[in-house]
N, C-alpha and C positions, 0 to 999 in steps of 0.2 A: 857733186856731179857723179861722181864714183859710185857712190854708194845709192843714188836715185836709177843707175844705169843696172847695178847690181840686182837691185828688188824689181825692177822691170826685166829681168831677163830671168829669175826667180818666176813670175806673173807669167810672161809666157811661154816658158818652156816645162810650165805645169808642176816643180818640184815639190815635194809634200810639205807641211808645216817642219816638220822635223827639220827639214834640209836647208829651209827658211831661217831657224835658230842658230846656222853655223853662219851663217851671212849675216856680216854686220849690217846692222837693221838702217833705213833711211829717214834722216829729219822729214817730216810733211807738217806743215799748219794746220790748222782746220780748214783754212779758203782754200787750200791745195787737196784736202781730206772730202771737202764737199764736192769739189770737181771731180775728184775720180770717182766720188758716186753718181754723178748727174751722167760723167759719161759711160760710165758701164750701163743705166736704163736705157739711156741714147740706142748704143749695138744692140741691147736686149729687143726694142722696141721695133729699128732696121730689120734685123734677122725675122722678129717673127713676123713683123709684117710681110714680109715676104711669103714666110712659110704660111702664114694664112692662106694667101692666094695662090700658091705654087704647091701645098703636100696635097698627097694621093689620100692618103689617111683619116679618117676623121676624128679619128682620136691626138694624133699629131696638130692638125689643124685646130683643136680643142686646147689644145696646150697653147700654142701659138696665141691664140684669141686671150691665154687666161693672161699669158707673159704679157702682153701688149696693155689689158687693163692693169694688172699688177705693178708695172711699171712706170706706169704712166700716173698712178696716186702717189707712189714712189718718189717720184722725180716735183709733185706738186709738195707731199710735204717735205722734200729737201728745201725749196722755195719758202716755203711755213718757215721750219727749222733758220733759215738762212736771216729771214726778215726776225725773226724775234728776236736776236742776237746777234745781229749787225753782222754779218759774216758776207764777206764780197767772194766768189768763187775765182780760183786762180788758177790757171794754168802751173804745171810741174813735166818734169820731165819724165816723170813715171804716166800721168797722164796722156802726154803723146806718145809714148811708148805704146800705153792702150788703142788711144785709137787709131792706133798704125795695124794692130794685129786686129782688131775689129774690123778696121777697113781688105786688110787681107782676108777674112775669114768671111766676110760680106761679097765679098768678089770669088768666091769659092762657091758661096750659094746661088750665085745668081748666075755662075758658069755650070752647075750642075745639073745632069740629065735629068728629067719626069724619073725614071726610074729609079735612081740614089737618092734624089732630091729628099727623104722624110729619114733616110740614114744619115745622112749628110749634117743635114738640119739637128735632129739630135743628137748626133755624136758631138756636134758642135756648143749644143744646149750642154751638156754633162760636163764637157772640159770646161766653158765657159765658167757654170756656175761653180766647179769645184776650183777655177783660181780663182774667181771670186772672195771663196768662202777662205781660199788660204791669203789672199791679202787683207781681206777683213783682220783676220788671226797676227796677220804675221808683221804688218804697216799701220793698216790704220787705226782699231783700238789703241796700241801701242804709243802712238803719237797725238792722239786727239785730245786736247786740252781743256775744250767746253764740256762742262758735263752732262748740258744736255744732248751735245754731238755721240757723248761716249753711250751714251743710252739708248742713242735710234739708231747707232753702231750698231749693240747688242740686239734691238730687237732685228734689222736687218742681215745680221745675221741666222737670227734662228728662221726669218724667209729664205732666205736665200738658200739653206740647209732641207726646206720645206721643195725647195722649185730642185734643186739635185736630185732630192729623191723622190720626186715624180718624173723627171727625166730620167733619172736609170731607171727606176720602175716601166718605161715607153721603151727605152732603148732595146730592153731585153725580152720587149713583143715584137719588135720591128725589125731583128738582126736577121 
């Protein structure tokens, strides 16, 4: 419990991978590994659907639209991945840790002026994916016992790596 409470406060108080390696790391399963990916697509999917219909931008809204199909194949081959290898998705307490700050960060966007609204939105995109990219690094490879989990691990990270750096790339047209 300690140690799940640990890498969840690690996750959202943004620390770097570095800062990660002095925190002892938390047990996760694969059914616990597959859920905290289903629900990071989940917030990806809320937020942008939002921002679809809510930025000023069209290039923000563009991104929004890309996150929303990119996530959405995502979240089907977790499903694939899950069915092939019997993997039932579980609930962890690093996971509702997630979707507490998703749910906070989601009530952030939808309380957000027309104005801030495409800052808002992508400031939120950059922190998002870069805990992302440090819990990918820092939990779940680390723990992930299947090795076809360990592999769509890898390639999701090097998306998730791909979607950061198209959001700071927006951020720093829209500051």
């Amino acid at each position: 419990m300690l140690k799940a409470f640990l890498i969840s406060f690690i996750f959202m108080t943004g620390l770097s991978a570095q800062a990660q390696n002095q925190v002892p790391s938390v047990i996760l399963s694969d059914t616990q590994i597959v859920q905290i990916l289903y629900t990071v697509d989940e917030s990806e999917i809320d937020a942008s659907d939002r921002a679809e219909d809510k930025a000023q931008n069209p290039e923000v809204q563009s991104f929004a639209k890309q996150m929303i199909a990119q996530h959405k194949v995502h979240q089907d081959d977790i499903k694939k991945l899950n069915k092939r290898n019997s993997i039932e998705m579980r609930n962890s307490d690093l996971n509702k840790g997630l979707k507490d700050e998703a749910d906070r960060a989601y009530k952030d966007l939808k309380n957000a002026d027309e104005a801030n609204f495409d800052r808002i939105y992508i400031n939120q995109q950059v922190t998002m994916h870069q805990r992302t990219l440090d819990l990918i690094n820092g939990a779940l490879i680390p723990n992930a016992k299947n090795e076809e989990l360990r592999s769509f691990l890898t390639h999701t990270r090097e998306q998730v790596t791909r979607h950061l750096q198209d959001a700071k790339t927006l951020q720093s047209k829209i500051q």
